[in-house]
N, C-alpha and C positions, 0 to 999 in steps of 0.2 A: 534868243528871243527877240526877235526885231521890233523895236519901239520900247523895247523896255528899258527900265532905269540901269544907266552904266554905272557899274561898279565905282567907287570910290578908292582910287589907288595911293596906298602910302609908300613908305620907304621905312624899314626898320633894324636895324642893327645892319644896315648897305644891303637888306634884303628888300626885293618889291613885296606889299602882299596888299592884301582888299580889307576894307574897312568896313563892317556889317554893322546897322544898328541891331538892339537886341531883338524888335519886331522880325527885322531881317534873320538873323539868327537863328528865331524859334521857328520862324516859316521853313530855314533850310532843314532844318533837324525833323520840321514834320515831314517834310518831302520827302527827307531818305529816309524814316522809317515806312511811309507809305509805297515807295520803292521796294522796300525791300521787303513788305509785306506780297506787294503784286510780283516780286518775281519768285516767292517762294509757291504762291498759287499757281504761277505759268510753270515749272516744275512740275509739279504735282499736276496739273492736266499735260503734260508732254510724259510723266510717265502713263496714265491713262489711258492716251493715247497708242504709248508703244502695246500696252498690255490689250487694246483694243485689234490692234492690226494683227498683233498675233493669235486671238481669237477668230478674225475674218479668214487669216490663210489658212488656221486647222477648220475651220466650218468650211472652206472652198476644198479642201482634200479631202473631207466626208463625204461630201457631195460628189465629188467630181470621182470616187470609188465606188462601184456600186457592192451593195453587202453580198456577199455570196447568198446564193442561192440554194434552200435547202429542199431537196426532192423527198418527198412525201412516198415508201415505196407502198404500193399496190398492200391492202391489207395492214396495213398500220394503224 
């Protein structure tokens, strides 16, 4: 995110890690659930999707077969 606030880097037990206020904190936790709200939605239309395109190619093989033709005979 360019321009945005640079993390706050510590050192802890010789390990580097980032230092969140709690404000910061709950914003991250809303973000991955809202995350992971919109990719269970994008899921769920990419299978829609599949279930669509496979309705378009059985509707283009209806079509593109003509139904036989039933001859009516003479006195029927």
């Amino acid at each position: 995110m360019a321009g945005g606030p640079q993390p706050r880097r510590i050192t802890l037990g010789g390990h580097e890690a980032v230092a969140l206020t709690v404000r910061e904190y709950e914003q991250l936790i809303a973000s991955r659930r809202q995350i992971g709200g919109q990719s269970a939605r994008v899921r769920v239309l990419a299978q829609q999707v599949k279930r669509t395109e496979q309705l378009l190619r059985d509707l283009e093989t209806l079509v593109a077969v003509p139904p036989p033709h039933h001859r009516r005979e003479p006195g029927s």
